[in-house]
Structure formats: C-alpha cells, structure tokens
Biopython code that builds the backbone (N, CA, C, O; Angstrom):
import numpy as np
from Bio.PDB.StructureBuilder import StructureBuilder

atoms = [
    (1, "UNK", "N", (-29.912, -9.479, -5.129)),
    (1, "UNK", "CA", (-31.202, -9.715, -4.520)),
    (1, "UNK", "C", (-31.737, -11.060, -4.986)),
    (1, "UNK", "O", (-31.956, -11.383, -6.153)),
    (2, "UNK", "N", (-31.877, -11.646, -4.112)),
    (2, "UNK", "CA", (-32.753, -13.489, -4.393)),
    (2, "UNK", "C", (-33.970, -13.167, -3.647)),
    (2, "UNK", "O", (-34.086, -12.946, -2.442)),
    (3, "UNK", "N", (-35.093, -13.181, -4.815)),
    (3, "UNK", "CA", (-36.703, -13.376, -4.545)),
    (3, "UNK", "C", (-36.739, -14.935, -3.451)),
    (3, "UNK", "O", (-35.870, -15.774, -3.217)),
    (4, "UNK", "N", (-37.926, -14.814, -3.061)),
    (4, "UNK", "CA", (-38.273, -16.057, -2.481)),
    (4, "UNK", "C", (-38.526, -17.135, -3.416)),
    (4, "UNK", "O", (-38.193, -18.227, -2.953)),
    (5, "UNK", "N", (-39.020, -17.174, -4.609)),
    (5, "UNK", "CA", (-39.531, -18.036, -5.850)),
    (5, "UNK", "C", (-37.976, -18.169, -6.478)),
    (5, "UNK", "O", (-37.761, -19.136, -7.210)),
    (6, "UNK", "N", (-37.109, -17.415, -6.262)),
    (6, "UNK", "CA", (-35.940, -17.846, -6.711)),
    (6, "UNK", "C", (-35.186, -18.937, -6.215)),
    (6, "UNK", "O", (-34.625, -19.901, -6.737)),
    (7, "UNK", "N", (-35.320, -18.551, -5.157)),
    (7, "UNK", "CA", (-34.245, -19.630, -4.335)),
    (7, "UNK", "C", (-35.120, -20.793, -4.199)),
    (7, "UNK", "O", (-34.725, -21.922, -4.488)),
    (8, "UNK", "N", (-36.581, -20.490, -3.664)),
    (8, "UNK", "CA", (-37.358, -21.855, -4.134)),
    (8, "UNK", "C", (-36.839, -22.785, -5.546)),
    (8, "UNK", "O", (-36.269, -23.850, -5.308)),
    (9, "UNK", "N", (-36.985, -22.488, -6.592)),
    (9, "UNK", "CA", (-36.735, -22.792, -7.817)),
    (9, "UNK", "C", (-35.336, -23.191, -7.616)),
    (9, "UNK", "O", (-35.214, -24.341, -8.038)),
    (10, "UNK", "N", (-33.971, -22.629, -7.045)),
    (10, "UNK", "CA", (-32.462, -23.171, -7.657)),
    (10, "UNK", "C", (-32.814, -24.392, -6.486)),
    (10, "UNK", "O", (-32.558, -25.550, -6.816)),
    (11, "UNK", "N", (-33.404, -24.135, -5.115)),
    (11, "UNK", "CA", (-33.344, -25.447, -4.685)),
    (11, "UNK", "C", (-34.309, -26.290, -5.189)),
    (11, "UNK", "O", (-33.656, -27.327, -5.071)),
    (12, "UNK", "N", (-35.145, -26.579, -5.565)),
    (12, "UNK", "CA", (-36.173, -27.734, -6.255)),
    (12, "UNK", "C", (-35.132, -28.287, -7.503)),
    (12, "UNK", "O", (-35.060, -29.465, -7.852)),
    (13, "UNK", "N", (-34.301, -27.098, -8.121)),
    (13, "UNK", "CA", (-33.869, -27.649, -9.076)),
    (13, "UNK", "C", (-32.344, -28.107, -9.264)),
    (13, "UNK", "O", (-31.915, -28.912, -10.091)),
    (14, "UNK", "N", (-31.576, -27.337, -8.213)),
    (14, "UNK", "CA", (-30.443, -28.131, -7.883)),
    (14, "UNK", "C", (-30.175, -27.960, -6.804)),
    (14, "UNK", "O", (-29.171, -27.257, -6.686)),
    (15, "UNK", "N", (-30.721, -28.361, -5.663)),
    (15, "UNK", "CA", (-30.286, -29.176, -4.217)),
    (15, "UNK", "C", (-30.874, -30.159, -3.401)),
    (15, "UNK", "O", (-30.535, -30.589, -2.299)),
    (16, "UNK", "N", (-32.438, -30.624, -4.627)),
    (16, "UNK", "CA", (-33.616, -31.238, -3.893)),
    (16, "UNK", "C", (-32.439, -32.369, -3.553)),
    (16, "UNK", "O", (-32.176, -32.683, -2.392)),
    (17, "UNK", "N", (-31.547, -33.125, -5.083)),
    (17, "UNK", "CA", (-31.069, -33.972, -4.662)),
    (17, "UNK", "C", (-29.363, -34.064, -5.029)),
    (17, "UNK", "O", (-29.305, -34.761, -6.042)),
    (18, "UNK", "N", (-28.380, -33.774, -4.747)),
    (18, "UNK", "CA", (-26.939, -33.552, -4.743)),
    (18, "UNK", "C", (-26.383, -34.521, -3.855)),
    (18, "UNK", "O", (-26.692, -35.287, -2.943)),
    (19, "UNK", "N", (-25.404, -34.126, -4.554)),
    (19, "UNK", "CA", (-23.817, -35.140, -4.389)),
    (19, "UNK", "C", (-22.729, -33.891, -3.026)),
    (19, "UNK", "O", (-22.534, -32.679, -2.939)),
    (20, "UNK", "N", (-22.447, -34.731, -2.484)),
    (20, "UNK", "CA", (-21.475, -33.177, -1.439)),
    (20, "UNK", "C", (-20.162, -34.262, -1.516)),
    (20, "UNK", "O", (-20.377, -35.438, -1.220)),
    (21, "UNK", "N", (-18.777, -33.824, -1.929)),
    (21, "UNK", "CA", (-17.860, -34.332, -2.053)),
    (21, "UNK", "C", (-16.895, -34.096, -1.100)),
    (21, "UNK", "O", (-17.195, -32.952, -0.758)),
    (22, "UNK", "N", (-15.894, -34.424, -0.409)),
    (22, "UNK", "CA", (-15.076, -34.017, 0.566)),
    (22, "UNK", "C", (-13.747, -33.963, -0.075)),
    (22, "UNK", "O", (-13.153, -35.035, -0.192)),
    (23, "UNK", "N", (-13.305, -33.109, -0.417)),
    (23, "UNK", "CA", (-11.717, -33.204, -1.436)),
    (23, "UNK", "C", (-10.452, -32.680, -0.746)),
    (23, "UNK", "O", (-10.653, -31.897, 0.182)),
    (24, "UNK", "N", (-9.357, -32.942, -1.004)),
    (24, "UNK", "CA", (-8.274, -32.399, -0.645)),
    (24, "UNK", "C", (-7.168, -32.324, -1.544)),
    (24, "UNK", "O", (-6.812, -33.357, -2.111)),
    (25, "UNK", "N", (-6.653, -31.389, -1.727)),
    (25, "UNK", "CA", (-5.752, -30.831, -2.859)),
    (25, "UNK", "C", (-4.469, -31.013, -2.539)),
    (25, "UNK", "O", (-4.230, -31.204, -1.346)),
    (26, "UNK", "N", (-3.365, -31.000, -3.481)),
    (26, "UNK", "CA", (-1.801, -30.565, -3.504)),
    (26, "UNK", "C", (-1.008, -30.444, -4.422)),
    (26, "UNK", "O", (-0.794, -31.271, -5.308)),
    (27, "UNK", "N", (-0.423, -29.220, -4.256)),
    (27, "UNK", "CA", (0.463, -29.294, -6.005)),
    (27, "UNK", "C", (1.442, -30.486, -5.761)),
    (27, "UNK", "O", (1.759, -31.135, -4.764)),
    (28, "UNK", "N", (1.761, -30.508, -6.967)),
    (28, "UNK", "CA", (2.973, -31.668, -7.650)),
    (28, "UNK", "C", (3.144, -31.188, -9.086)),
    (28, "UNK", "O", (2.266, -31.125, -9.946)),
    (29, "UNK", "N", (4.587, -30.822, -9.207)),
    (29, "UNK", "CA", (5.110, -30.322, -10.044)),
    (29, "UNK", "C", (4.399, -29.400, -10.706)),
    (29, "UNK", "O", (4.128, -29.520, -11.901)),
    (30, "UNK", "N", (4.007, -28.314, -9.916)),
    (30, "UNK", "CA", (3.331, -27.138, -10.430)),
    (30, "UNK", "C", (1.900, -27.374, -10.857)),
    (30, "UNK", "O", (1.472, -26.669, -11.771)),
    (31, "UNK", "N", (1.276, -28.085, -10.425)),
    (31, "UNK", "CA", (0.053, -28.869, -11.446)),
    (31, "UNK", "C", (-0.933, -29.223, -9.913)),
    (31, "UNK", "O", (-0.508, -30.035, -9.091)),
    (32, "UNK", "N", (-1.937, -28.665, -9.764)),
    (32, "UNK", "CA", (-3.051, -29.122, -8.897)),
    (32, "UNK", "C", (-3.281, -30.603, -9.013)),
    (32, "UNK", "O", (-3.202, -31.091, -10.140)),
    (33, "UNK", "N", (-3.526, -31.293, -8.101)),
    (33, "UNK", "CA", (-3.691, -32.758, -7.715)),
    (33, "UNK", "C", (-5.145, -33.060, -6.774)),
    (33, "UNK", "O", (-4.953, -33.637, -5.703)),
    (34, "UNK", "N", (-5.952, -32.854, -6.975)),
    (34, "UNK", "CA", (-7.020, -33.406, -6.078)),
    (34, "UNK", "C", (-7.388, -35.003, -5.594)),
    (34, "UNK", "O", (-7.315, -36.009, -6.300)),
    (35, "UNK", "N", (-7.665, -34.942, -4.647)),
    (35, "UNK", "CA", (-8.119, -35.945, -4.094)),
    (35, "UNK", "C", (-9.510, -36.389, -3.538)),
    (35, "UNK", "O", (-10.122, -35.654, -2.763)),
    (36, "UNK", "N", (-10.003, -37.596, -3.940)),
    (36, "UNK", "CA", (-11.865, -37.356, -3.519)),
    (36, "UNK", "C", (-11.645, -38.288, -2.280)),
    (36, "UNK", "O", (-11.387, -39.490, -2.210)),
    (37, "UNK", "N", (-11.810, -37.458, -1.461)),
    (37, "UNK", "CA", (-12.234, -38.572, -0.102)),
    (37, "UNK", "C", (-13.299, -39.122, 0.191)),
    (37, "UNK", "O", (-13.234, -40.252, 0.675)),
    (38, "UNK", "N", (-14.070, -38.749, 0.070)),
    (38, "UNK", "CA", (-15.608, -39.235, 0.271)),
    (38, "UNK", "C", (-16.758, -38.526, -0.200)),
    (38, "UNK", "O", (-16.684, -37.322, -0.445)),
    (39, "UNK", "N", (-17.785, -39.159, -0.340)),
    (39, "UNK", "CA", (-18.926, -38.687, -1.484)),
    (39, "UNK", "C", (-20.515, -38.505, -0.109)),
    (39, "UNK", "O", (-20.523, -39.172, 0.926)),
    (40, "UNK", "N", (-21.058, -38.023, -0.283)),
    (40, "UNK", "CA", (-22.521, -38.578, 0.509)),
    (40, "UNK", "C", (-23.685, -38.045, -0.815)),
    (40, "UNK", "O", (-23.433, -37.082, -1.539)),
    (41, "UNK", "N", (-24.876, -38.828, -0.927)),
    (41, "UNK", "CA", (-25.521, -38.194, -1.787)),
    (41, "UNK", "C", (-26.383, -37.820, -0.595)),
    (41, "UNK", "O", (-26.300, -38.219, 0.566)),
    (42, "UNK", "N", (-27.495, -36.693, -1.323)),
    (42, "UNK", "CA", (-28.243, -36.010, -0.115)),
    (42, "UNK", "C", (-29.413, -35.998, -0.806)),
    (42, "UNK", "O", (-29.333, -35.409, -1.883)),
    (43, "UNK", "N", (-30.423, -36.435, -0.549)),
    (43, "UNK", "CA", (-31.876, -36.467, -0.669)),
    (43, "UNK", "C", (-32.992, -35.484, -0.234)),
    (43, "UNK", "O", (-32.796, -34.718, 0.710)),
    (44, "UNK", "N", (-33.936, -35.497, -0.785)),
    (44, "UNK", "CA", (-35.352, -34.812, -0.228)),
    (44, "UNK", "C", (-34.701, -33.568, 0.404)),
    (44, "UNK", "O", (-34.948, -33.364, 1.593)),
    (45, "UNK", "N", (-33.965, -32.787, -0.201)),
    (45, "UNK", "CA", (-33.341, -31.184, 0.625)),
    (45, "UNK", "C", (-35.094, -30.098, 0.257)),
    (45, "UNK", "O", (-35.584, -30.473, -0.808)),
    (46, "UNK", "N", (-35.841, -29.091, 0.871)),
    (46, "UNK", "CA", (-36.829, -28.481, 0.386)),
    (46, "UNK", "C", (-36.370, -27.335, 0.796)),
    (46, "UNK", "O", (-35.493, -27.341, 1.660)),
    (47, "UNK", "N", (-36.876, -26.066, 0.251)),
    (47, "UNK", "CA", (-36.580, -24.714, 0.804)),
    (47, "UNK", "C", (-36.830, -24.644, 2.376)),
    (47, "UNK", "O", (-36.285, -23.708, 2.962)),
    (48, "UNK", "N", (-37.565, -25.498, 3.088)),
    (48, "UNK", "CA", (-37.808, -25.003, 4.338)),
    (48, "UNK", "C", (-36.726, -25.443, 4.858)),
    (48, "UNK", "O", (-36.407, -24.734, 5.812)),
    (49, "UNK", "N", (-35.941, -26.370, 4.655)),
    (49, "UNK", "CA", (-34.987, -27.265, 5.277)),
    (49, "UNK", "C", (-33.486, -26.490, 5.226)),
    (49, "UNK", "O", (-32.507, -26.508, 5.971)),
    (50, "UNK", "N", (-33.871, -25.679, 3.739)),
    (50, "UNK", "CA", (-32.477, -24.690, 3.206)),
    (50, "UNK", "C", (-32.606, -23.902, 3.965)),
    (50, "UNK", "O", (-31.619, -23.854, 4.699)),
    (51, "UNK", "N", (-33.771, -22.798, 4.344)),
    (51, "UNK", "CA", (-33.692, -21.383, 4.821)),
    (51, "UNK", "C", (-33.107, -21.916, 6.393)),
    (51, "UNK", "O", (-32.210, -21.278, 6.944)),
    (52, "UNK", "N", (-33.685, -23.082, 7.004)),
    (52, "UNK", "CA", (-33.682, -23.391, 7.860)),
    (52, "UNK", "C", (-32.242, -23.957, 8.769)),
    (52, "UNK", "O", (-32.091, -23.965, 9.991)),
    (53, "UNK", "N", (-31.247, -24.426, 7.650)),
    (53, "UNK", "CA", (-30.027, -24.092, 7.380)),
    (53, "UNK", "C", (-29.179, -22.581, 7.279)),
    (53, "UNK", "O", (-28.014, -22.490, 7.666)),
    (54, "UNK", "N", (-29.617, -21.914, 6.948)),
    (54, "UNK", "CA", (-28.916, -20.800, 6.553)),
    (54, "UNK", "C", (-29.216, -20.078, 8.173)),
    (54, "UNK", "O", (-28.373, -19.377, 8.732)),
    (55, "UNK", "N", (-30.119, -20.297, 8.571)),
    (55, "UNK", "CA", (-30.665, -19.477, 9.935)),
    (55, "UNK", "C", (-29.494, -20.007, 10.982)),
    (55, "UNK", "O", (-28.805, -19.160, 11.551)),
    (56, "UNK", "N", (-29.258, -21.549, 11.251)),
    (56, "UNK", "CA", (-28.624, -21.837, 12.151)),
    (56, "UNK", "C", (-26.770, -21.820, 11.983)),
    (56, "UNK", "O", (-25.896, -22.111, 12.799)),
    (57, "UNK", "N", (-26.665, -21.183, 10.070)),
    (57, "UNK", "CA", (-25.128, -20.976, 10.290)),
    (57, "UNK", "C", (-24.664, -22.227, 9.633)),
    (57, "UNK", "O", (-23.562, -22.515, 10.101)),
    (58, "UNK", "N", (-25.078, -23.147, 8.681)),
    (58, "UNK", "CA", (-25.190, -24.573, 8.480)),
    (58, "UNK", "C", (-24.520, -24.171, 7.000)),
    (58, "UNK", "O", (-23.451, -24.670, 6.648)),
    (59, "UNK", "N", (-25.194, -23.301, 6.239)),
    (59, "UNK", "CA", (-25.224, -22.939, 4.647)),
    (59, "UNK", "C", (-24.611, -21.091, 5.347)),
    (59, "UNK", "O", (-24.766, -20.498, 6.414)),
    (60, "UNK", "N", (-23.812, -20.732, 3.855)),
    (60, "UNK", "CA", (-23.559, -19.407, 4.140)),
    (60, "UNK", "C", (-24.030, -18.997, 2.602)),
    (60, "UNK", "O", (-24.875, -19.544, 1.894)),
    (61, "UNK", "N", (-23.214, -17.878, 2.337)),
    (61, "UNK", "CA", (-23.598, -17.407, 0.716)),
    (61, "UNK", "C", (-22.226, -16.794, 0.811)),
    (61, "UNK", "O", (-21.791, -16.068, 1.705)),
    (62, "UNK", "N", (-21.765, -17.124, -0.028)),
    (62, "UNK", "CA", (-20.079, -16.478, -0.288)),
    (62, "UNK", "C", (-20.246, -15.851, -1.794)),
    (62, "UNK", "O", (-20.745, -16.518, -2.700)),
    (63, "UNK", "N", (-19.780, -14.504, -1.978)),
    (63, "UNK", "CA", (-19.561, -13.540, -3.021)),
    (63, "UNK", "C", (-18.793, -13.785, -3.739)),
    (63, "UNK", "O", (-17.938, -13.833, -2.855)),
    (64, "UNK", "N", (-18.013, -14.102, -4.977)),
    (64, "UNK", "CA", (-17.091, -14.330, -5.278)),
    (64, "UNK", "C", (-16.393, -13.147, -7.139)),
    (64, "UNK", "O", (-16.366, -13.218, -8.368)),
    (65, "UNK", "N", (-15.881, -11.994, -5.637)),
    (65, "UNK", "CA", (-15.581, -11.313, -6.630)),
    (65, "UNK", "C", (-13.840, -10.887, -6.456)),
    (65, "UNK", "O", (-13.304, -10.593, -5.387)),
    (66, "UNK", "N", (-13.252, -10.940, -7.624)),
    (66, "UNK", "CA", (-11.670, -10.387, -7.395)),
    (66, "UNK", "C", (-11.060, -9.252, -8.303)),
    (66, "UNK", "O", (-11.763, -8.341, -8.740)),
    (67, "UNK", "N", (-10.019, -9.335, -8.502)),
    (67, "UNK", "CA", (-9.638, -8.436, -9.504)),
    (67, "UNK", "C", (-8.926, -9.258, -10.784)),
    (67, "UNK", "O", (-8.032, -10.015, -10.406)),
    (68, "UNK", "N", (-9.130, -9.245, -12.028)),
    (68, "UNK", "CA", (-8.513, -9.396, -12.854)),
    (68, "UNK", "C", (-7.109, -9.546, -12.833)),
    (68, "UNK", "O", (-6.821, -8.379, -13.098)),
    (69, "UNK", "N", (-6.117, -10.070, -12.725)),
    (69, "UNK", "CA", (-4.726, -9.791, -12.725)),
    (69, "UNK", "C", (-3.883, -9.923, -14.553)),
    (69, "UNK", "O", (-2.903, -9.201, -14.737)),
    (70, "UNK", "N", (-4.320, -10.771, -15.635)),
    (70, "UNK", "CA", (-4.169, -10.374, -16.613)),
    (70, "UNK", "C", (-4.766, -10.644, -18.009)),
    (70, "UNK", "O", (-5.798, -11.290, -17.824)),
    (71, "UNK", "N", (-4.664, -10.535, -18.686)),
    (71, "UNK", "CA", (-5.591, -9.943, -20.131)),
    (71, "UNK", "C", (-5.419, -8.655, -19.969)),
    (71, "UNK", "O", (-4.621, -7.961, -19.339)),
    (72, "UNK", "N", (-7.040, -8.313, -21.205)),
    (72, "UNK", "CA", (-7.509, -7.243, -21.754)),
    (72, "UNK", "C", (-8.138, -6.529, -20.400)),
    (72, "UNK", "O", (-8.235, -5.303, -20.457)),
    (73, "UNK", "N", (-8.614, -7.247, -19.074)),
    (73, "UNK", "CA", (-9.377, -6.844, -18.234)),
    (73, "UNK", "C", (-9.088, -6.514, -16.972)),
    (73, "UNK", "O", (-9.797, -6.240, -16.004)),
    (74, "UNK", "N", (-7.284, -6.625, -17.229)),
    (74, "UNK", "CA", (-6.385, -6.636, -15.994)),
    (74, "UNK", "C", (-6.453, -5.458, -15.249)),
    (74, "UNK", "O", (-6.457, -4.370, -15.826)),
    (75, "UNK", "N", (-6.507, -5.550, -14.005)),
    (75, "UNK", "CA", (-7.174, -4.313, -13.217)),
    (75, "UNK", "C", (-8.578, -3.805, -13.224)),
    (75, "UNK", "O", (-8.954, -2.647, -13.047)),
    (76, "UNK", "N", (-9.346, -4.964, -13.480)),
    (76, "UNK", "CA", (-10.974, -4.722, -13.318)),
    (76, "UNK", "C", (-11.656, -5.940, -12.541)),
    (76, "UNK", "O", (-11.378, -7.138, -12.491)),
    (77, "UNK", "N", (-12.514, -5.275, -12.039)),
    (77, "UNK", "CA", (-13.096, -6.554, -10.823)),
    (77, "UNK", "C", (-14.208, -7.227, -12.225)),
    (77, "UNK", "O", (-14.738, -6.846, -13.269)),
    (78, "UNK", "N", (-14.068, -8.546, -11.294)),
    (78, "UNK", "CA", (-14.572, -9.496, -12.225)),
    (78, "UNK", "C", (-15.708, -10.597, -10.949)),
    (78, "UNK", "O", (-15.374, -11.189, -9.923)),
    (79, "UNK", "N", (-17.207, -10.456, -11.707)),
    (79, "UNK", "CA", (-17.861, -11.519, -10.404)),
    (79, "UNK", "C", (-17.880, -12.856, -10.997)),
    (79, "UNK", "O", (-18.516, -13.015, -12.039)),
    (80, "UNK", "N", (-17.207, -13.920, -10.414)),
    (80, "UNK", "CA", (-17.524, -15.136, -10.987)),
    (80, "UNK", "C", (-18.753, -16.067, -10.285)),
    (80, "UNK", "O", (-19.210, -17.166, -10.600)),
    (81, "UNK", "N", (-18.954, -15.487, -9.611)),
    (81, "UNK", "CA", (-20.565, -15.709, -9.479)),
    (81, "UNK", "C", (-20.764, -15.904, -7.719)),
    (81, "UNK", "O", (-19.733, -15.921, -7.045)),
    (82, "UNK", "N", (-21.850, -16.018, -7.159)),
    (82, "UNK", "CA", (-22.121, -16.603, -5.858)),
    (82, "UNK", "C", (-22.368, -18.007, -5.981)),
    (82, "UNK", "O", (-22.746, -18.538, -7.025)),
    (83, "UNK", "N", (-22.086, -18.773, -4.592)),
    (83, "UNK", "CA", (-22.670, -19.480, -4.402)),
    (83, "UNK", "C", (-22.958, -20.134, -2.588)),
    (83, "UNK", "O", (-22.261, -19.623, -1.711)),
    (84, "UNK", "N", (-23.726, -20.957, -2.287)),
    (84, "UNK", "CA", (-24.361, -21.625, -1.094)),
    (84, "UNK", "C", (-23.031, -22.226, -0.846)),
    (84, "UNK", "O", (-22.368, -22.553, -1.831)),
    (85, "UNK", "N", (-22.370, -22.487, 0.808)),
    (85, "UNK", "CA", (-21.151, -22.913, 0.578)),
    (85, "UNK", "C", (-22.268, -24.073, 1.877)),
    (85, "UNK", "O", (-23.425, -23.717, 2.100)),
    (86, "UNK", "N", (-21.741, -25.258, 2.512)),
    (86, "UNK", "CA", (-21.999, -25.688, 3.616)),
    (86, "UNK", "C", (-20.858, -25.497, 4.526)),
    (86, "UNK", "O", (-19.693, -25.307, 4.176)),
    (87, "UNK", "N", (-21.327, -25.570, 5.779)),
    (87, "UNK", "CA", (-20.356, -25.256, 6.936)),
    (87, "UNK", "C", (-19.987, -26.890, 7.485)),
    (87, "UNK", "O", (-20.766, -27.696, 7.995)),
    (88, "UNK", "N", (-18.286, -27.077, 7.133)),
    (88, "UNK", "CA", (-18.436, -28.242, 7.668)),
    (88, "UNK", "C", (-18.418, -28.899, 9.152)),
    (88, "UNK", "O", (-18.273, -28.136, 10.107)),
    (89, "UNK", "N", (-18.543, -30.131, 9.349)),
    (89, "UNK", "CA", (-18.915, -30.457, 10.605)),
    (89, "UNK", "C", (-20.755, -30.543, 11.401)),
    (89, "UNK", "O", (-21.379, -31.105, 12.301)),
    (90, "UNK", "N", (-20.848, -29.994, 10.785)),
    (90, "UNK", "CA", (-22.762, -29.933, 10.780)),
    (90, "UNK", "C", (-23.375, -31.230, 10.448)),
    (90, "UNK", "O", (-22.902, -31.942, 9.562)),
    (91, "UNK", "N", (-24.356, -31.540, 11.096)),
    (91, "UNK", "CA", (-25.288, -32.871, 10.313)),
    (91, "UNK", "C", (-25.895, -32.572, 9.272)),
    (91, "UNK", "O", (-26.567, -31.548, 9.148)),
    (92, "UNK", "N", (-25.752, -33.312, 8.525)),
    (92, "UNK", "CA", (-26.384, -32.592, 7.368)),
    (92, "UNK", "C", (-27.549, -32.924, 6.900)),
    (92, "UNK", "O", (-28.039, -32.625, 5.811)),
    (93, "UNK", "N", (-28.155, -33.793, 8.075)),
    (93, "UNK", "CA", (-29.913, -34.362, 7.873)),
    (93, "UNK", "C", (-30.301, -32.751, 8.482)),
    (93, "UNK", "O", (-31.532, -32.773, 8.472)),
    (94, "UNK", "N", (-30.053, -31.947, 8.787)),
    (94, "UNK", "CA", (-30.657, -30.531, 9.135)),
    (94, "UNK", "C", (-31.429, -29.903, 7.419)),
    (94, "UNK", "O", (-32.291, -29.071, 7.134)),
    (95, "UNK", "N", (-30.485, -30.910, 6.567)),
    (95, "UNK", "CA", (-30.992, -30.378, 5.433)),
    (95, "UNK", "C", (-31.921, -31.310, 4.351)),
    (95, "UNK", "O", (-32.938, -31.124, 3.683)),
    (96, "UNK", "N", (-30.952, -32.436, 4.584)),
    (96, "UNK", "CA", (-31.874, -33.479, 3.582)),
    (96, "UNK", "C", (-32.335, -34.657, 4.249)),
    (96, "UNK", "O", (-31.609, -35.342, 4.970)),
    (97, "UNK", "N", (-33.469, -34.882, 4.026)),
    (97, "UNK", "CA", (-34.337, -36.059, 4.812)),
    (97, "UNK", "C", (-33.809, -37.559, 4.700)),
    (97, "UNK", "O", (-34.506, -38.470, 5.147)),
    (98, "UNK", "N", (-32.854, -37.757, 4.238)),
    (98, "UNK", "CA", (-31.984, -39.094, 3.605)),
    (98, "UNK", "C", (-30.422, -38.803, 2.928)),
    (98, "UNK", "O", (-30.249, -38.324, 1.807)),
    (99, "UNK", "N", (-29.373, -39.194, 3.845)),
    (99, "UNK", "CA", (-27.894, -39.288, 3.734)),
    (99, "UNK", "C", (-27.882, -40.840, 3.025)),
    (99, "UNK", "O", (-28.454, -41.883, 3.338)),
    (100, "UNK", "N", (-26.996, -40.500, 1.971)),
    (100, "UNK", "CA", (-26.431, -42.066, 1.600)),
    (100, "UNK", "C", (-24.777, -41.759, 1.343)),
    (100, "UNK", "O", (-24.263, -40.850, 0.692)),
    (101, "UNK", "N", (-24.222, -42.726, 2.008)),
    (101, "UNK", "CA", (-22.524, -42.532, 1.977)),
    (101, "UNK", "C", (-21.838, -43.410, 0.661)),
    (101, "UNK", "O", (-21.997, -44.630, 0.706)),
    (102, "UNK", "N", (-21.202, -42.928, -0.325)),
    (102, "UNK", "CA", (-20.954, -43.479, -1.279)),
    (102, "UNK", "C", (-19.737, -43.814, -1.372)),
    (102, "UNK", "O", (-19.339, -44.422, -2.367)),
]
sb = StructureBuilder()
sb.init_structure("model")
sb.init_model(0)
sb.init_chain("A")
sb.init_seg("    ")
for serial, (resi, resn, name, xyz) in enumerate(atoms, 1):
    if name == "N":
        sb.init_residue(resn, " ", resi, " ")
    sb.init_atom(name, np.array(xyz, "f"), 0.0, 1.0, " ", f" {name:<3s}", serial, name[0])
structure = sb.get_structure()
C-alpha cells in the first residue's frame, strides 16, 4: 500500500530530478558487459506529472519477487523490492518539464 504523502515524498525526493540511462547488455566470457548508450537528465518531474504518467501507461510499478535458488534461504520467496519502471518510447516531457540529452 503507497499513501498519497508517500509517493508525494519518493517523488519530491527522488524523481523531481533524475538521470534515465538507455543500456544494453552482453555476456563475454561468462561475465555481464554493459553498455551506456545514452543518458537524458529529467527535470521539474511533480506528483501530478507522475500520477499523470502512470494513468496513461507511461510509468508502471513492477513487483519484484522470486524464489531463492541457493543459501540458507533456498526455496523461499524473497522481495527485492518494487519499483516505477518507464515505458519506453513515450515522451518523456509527459513527465518532466525540461529534457537535457547528455
């Protein structure tokens, strides 16, 4: 459950102003390799602009729970937390009042 003063608060405090990265991955020799393609910073984002996002399908909320596969906890679900994903392809002034491409 996210209060309204909640989500107010994580966005004032981390989405008024963020970094959105565009990456692309590949193993090599067993070993993850990322790649940063491009950066945009995003400005002036406010809760009205977020909810207002989430309404048109822009922002989702993804769950992120699995099962343990090994340790002490193997065979127990484990939440590593939620988070706001963006949907790509969207403008993303739907959310923040100022795009800068880095």
């Amino acid at each position: 459950y996210w209060s309204h003063d909640l989500i107010e608060d994580r966005v004032n405090n981390k989405l008024k102003n963020t970094i959105l990265i565009d990456v692309s991955e590949k193993i090599i020799d067993d070993k993850i390799h990322f790649k940063y393609n491009s950066a945009q910073l995003l400005l002036g984002s406010t809760l009205n602009s977020f909810l207002d996002c989430i309404d048109k399908g822009i922002i989702r909320y993804d769950s992120k729970w699995d099962v343990d596969t090994k340790g002490k906890h193997a065979g127990e679900e484990h939440n590593h937390g939620g988070g706001f994903r963006f949907h790509k392809g969207y403008n993303l002034l739907n959310l923040a009042s100022e795009i800068i491409d880095i």
